[in-house]
C-alpha positions in Angstrom: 24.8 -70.9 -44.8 23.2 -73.9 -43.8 19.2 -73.8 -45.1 15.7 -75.0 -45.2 13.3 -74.7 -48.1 9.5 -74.5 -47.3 7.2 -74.3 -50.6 4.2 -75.8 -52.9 3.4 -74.3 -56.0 4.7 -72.9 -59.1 5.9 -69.6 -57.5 8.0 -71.1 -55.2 9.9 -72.9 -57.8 12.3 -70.4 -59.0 13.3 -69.4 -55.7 14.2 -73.0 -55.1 16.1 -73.4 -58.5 18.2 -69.9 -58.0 19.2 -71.8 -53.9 20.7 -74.5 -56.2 22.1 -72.4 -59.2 23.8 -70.2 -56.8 25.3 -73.0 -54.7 23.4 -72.5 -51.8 21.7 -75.7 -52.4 18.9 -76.4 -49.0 19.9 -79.3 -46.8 16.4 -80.2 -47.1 13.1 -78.9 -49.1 9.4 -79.8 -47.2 6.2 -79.5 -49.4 3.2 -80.2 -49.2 1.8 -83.6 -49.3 0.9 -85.1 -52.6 -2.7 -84.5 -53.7 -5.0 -85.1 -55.9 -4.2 -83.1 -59.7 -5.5 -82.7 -62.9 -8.9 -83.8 -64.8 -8.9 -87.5 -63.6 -7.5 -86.6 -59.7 -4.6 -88.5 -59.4 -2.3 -88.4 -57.0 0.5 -86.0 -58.0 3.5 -84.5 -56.0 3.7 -80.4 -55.6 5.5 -78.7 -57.9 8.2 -77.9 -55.6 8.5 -81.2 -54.8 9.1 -82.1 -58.5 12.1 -79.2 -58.8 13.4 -80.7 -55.9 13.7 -84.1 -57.3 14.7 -82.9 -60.9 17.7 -80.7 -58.4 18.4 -84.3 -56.6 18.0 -82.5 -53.5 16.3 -84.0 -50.5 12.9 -83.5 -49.9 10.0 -84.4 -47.0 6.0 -83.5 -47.2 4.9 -83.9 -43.6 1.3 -83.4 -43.4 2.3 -81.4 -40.3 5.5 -79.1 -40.8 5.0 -78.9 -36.4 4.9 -82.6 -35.6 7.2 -84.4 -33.5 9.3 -86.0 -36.4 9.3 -83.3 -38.5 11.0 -81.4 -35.8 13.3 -83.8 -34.6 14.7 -83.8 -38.1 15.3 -80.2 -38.5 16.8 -80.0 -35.3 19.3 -82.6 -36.5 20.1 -80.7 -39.9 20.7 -77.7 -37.1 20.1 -74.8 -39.9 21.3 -71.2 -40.2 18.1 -70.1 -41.5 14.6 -71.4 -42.7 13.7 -70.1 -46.3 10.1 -70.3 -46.7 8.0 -69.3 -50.2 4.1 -70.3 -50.4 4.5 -73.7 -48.3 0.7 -73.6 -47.6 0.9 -74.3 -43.8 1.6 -71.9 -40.6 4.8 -72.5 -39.0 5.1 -73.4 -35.0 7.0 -71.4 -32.7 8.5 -74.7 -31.9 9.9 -75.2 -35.4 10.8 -71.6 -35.8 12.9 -71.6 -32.4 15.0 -73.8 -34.3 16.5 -72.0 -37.0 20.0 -70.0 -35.9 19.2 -67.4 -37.5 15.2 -67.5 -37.9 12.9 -67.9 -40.4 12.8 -65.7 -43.8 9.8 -65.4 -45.8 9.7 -64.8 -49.7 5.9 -62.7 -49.8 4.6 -62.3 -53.3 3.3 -58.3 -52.5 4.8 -55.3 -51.1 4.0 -55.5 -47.6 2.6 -54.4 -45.4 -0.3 -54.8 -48.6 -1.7 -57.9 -49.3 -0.9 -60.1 -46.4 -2.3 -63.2 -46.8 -2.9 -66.1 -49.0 -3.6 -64.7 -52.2 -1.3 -61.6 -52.4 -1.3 -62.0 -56.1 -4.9 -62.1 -57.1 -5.2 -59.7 -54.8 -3.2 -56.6 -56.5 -5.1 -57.1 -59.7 -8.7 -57.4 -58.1 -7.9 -54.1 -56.5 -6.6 -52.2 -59.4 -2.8 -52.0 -57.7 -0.4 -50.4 -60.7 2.5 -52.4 -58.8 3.2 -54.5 -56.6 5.9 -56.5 -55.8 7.9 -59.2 -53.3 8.9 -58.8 -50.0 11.5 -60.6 -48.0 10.3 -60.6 -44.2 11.2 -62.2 -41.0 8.9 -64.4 -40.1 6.8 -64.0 -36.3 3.9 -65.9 -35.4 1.4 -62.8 -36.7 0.3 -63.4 -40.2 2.9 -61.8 -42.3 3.4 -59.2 -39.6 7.2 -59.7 -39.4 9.6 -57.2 -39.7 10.7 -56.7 -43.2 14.5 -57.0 -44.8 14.5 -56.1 -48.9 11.3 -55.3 -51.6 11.4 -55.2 -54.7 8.9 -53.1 -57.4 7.1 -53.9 -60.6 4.6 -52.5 -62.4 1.0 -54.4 -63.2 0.3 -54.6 -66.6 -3.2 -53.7 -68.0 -4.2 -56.8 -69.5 -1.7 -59.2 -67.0 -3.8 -62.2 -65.3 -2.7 -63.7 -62.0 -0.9 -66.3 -64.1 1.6 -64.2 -65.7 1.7 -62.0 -63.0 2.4 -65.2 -61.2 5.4 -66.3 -63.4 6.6 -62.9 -63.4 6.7 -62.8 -59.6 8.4 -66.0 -59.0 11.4 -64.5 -61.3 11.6 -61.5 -59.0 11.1 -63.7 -55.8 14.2 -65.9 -57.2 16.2 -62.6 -57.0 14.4 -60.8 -53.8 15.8 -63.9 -52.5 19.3 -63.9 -53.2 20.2 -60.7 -53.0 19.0 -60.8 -49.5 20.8 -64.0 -48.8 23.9 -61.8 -50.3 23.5 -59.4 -47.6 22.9 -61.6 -44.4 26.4 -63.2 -45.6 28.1 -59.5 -45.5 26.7 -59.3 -42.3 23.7 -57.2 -42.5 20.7 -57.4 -40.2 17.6 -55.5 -41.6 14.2 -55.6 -39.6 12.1 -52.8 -40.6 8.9 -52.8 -39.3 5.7 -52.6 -40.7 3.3 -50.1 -40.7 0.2 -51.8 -39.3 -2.3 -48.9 -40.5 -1.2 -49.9 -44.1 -2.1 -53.3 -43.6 -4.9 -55.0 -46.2 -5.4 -58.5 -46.0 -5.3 -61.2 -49.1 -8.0 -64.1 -47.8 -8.0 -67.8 -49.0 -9.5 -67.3 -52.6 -12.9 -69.9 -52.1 -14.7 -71.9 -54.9 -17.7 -69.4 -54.8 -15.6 -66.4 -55.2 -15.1 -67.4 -59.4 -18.7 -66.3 -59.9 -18.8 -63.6 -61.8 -21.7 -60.8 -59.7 -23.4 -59.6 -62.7 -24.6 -56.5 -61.0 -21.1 -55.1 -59.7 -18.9 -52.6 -62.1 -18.2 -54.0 -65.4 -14.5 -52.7 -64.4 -14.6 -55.1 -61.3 -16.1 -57.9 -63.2 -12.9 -57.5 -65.8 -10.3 -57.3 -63.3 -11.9 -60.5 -61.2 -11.9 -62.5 -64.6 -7.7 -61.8 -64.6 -7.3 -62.5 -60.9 -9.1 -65.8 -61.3 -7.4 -66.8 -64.4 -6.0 -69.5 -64.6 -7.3 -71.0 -61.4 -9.9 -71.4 -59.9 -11.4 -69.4 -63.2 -13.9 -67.2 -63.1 -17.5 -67.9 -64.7 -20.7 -66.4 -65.7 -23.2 -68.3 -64.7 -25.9 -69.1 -67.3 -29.5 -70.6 -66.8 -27.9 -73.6 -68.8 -24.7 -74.0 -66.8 -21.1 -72.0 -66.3 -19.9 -70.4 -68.9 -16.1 -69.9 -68.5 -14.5 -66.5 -69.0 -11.3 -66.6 -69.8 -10.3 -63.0 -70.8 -12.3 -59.8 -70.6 -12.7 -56.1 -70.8 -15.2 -53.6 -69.2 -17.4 -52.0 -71.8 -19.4 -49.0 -71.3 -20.4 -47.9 -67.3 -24.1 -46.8 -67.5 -26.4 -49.4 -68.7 -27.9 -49.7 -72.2 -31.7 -48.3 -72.4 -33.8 -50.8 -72.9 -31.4 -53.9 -73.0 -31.9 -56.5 -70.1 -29.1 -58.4 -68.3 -27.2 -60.8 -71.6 -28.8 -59.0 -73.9 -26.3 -59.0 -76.9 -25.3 -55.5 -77.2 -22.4 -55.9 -80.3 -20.2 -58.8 -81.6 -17.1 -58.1 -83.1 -14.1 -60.4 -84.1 -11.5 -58.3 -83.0 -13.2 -57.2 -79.6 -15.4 -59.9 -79.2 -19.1 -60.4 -77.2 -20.2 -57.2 -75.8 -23.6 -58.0 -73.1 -25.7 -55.6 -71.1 -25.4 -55.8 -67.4 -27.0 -53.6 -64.5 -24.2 -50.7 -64.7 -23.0 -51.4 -68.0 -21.6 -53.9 -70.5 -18.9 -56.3 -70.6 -16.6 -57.6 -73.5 -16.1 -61.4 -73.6 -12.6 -62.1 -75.8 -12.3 -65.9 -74.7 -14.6 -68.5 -73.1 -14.7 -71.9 -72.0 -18.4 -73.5 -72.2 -18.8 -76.5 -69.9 -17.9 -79.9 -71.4 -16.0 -78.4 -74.5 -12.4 -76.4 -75.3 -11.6 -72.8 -74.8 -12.3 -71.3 -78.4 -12.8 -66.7 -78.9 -16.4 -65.5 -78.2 -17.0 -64.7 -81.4 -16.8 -68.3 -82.6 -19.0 -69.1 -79.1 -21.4 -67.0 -80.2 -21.8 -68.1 -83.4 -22.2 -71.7 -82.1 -24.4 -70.6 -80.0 -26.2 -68.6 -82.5 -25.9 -64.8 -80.6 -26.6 -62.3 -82.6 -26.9 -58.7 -81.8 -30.2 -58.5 -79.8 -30.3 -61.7 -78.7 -29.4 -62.7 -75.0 -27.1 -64.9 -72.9 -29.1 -66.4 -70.7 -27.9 -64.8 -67.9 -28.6 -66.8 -64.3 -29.2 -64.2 -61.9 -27.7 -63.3 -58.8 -28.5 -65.3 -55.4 -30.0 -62.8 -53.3 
């Protein structure tokens, strides 16, 4: 089968490197453009641009995956079928038209949940047990298409988007070419989605890593793993962000007496335990501005916290 690879970051990655392992090596990989990376924001290719050097396979990063050239050259690879796994960008009806076949879409949930951008943040913010990835026909409705083979794992309590990231990208690998097996025998399978099912993953934003001190110490854990590793979440403090790196929900009615950051407990094995509105919340790793990642108890005692004491909480924006 003659193929296309469309992907950008990490998770897209395996898929790529099973194509190649499997000898079903894509006539051509598009990415992203290169973009700024890193601390000093130099220009650095994707990730699945890098794979796809390392592979020795070709590779293009139109700004536009629609634009004139960049269809003129698929239409000359003439391709069975477009594979696509996080490429970033929307794909024309123009460029899907071209594809014998179609376009398939490697979806990092089990749809019709979590359609979207950021499927995999997503299923931990909301307290999903498991979740997924979905192979899916691609239309021009935002993850809408029918869908051909999903496969199930469970969501680990303590699992941050990261590993659940890594995780996922494993399974896509195999979502993938187990459905590629099956469109080789022959098979066809377009089962629609149920639309009433349908949640929606949005674009995760800069301003979403703030950590709300006044929503449920629960929430505020499980937004500290679905931010981690990027963008990060943070508590913001009346001397700058404080970086929280790993956490746990405490206890869900507030402390008598003890305002917002007021130290509650600090223990080495658990870590910094502070009163918020509807309850407390245990810091295990933290990342103060300008300086490394390092436990909360050693933050605290830098910062010399001691039970009683407070973490200048900011508050809120109204």
């Amino acid at each position: 089968m003659r193929l296309v690879y469309y992907g950008t970051p990490a998770l897209a990655v395996p898929p790529l490197e099973r194509l190649a392992a499997d000898g079903r090596a894509p006539l051509l990989v598009v990415s992203r453009p290169d973009r700024p990376r890193g601390r000093g924001l130099a220009t650095g290719a994707s990730p699945v641009k890098e794979a796809a050097l390392r592979l020795g396979l070709p590779v293009e990063t139109p700004a536009r995956s629609g634009a004139p050239d960049a269809l003129e050259r698929l239409r000359a690879l003439a391709p069975d079928l477009l594979v696509v796994a996080a490429y970033g960008q929307i794909l024309s009806p123009s460029l899907l038209s071209i594809p014998r076949l179609g376009a398939l879409n490697v979806h990092y949930s089990l749809l019709p949940r979590h359609r979207g951008a950021s499927p995999v943040a997503s299923a931990i913010l909301e307290g999903d047990r498991e979740t997924g990835v979905t192979t899916m026909w691609i239309t021009e409705g935002l993850d809408e298409g029918p869908t051909f083979l999903a496969l199930r794992t469970p969501i680990e309590p303590e699992e941050d988007a990261g590993t659940l990231g890594a995780r996922l990208a494993v399974l896509g690998a195999r979502c993938l070419a187990e459905t590629l097996d099956r469109i080789e025998r022959g098979e066809r399978i377009r089962e629609a989605q149920d639309p009433t099912r349908a949640t929606y993953a949005r674009k995760i934003r800069a301003e979403d890593a703030r950590l709300p001190i006044a929503e449920a110490p629960a929430l505020l854990a499980r937004r500290v793993r679905a931010y981690a590793p990027e963008p990060g979440a943070y508590l913001a403090l009346e001397t700058g962000r404080l970086l929280v790196l790993a956490a746990s929900p405490g206890r869900d009615a507030p402390a008598e007496g003890a305002a917002p950051g007021t130290v509650l407990r600090l223990e080495r094995e658990r870590g910094l335990e502070i009163a918020l509105p509807l309850g407390s919340l245990w810091l295990r790793r933290v990342k103060p501005e300008g300086r490394k990642a390092m436990a909360a108890p050693d933050y605290a005692n830098g910062a010399r916290l001691r039970a009683g004491g407070r973490l200048p909480l900011a508050m809120d924006p109204a």
